[in-house]
C-alpha positions in Angstrom: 11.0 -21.2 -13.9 10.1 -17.7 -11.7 11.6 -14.7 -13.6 13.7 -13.7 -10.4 14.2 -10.3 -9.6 16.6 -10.3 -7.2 19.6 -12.3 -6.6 20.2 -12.9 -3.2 18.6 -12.6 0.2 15.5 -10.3 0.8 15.6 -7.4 -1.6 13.7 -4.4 -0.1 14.5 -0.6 0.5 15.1 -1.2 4.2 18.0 -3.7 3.4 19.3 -1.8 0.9 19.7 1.9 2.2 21.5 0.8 5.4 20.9 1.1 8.8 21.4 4.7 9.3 17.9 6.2 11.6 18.2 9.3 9.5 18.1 7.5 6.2 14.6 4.9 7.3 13.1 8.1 8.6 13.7 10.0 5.6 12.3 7.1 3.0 9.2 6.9 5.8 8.3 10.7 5.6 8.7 10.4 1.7 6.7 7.4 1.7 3.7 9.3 3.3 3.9 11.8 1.2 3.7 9.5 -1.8 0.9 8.2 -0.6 -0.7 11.4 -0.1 0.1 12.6 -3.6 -1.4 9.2 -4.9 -4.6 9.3 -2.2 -5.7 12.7 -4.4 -5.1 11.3 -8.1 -8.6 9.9 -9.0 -10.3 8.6 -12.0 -14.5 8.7 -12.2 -16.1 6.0 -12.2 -19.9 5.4 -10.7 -20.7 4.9 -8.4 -17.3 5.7 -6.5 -14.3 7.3 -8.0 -11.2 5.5 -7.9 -8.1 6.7 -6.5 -4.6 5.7 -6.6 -4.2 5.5 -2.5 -4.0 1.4 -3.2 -1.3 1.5 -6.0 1.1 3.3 -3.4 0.3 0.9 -0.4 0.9 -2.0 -3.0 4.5 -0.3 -3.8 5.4 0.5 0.1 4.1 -3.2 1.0 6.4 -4.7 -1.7 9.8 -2.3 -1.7 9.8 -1.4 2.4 10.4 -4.2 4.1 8.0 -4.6 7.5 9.3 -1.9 9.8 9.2 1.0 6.9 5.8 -0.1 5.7 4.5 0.0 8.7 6.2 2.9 9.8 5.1 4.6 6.5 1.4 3.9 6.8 0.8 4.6 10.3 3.1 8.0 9.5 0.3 8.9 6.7 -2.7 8.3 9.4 -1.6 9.8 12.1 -1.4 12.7 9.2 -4.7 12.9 8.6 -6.0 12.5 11.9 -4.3 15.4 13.3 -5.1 17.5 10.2 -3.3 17.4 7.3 -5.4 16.6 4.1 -3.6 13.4 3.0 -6.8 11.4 2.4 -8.5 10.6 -0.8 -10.3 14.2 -1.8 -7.9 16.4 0.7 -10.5 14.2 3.4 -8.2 14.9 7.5 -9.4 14.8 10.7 -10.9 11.6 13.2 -14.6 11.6 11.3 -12.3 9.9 8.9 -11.9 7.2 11.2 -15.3 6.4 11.7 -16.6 7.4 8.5 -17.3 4.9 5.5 -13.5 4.6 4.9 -12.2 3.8 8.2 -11.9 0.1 7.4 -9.7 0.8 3.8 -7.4 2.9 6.5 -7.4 0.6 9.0 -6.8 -2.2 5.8 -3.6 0.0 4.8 -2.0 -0.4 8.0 -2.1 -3.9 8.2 -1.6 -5.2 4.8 1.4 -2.9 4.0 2.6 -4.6 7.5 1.6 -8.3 6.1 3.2 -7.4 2.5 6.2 -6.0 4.1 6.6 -9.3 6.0 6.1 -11.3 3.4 9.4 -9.1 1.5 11.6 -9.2 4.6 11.0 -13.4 3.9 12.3 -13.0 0.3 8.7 -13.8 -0.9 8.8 -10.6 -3.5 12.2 -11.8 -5.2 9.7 -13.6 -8.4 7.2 -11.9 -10.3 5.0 -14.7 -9.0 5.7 -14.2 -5.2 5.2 -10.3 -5.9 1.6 -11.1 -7.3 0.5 -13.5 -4.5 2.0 -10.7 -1.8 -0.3 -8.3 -3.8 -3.4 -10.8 -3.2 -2.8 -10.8 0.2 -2.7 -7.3 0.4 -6.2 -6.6 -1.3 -7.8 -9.4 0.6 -6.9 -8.0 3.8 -7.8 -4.3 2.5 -11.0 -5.4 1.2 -11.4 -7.2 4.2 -11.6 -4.8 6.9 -12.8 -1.8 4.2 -16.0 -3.9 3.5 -16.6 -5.5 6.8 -16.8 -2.1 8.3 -18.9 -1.1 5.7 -20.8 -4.0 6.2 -21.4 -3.1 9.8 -22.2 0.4 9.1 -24.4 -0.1 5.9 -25.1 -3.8 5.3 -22.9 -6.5 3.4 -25.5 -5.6 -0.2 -24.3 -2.2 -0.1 -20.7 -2.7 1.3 -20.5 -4.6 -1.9 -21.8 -2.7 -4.4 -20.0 0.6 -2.9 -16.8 -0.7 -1.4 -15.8 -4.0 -3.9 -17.3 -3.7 -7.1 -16.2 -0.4 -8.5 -13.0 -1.2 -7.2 -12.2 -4.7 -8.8 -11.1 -4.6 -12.7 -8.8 -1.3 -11.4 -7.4 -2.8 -8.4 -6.2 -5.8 -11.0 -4.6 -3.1 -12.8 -2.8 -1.4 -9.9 -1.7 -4.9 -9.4 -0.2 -5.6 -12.7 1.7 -1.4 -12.0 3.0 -2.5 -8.6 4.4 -5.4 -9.9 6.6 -3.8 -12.5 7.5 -0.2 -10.8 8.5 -2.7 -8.1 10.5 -4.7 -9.5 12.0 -1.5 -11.1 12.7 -0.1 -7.5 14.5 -3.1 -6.2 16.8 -3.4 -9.4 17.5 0.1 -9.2 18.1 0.3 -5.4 20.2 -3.0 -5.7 22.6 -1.4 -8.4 22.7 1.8 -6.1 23.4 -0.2 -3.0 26.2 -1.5 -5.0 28.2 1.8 -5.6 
C-alpha cells in the first residue's frame, strides 16, 4: 500500500489557497524568487558545480499545480532575460538563452508545466506517484539541457558536462523534494482547513 499523502482530490497550492488573482500572483512572484535564491546556492564539484536551481523546480512542479508552475517558471525567465541576475552564478540577460544552459531553462519551463499536470491529476497524492512525477521531470530537463548541448558541443561532451556531474545529486534533490513536498501539502491542507 502507497503511503498517501493527501486525502482527497488533487492536493496542490493552487487548490488550496483559493481562487483569489492576488493570492496565485503572490505564490507566483515568491515562487521566482525561490528559485532564484536556490539558482545561486552551489556546491563544487568537477567538472561543473552543482546548484540547487533543480531542487526548487522539483518543489514548484510537485506543490503548484499546472497554471502556477508554469506561471512561476516562465515569471523567473523572463527575469533573467530582461536583467535581473536570477540565474545560476547571478548569470541575466538573452546570451543566456543561447548559451550552454539554454536547454536546462528551456527544460524548467516545460517540466514544472508536465509535473504540475501530473499534480492537478492527483498523481503527487503517494510518495510513489511524487517519485515517478520527479522522473518525468529530470527526463524532460535532461532532455532538452543535453540535446542542446549536444547540438552545440556534441552528444560525448553534452554527456560528460551536462549529465554526469549532475546524476548521484539530482537523486538526492529527488529524495528532498519528495519530503519538503509532502511537508508543503500537509501543511497547506491543515491551513486551508482553518
Amino acid at each position: 500500500m502507497a503511503y498517501t499523502i493527501a486525502a482527497k482530490g488533487a492536493q496542490t497550492l493552487e487548490n488550496l489557497v483559493g481562487g483569489t488573482f492576488a493570492r496565485k500572483a503572490a505564490i507566483t512572484i515568491v515562487g521566482s524568487l525561490f528559485l532564484a535564491a536556490l539558482s545561486q546556492i552551489n556546491v563544487p564539484s568537477y567538472p561543473v558545480p552543482v546548484t540547487l536551481q533543480t531542487l526548487g523546480v522539483m518543489l514548484i512542479g510537485l506543490t503548484f499545480g499546472l497554471r502556477l508552475a508554469t506561471a512561476t517558471v516562465a515569471l523567473y525567465l523572463i527575469e533573467g532575460f530582461v536583467g535581473f541576475p536570477v540565474f545560476a552564478g547571478f548569470a541575466f540577460g538573452p546570451a543566456v538563452f543561447v548559451g550552454g544552459t539554454a536547454g536546462y531553462l528551456f527544460g524548467f519551463l516545460f517540466a514544472a508545466a508536465l509535473m504540475g499536470f501530473m499534480a492537478d491529476r492527483g498523481v503527487t497524492k503517494t510518495i510513489a506517484g511524487m517519485v515517478a512525477t520527479l522522473v518525468v521531470g529530470e527526463v524532460v530537463i535532461f532532455g532538452l539541457g543535453i540535446g542542446y548541448l549536444t547540438y552545440l558541443y556534441g552528444f560525448d561532451k553534452a554527456l560528460a558536462y551536462g549529465l554526469y556531474p549532475f546524476v548521484l545529486a539530482d537523486l538526492v534533490k529527488m529524495g528532498l523534494a519528495t519530503l519538503i513536498a509532502a511537508g508543503v501539502i500537509k501543511g497547506a491542507s491543515r491551513f486551508a482547513q482553518l
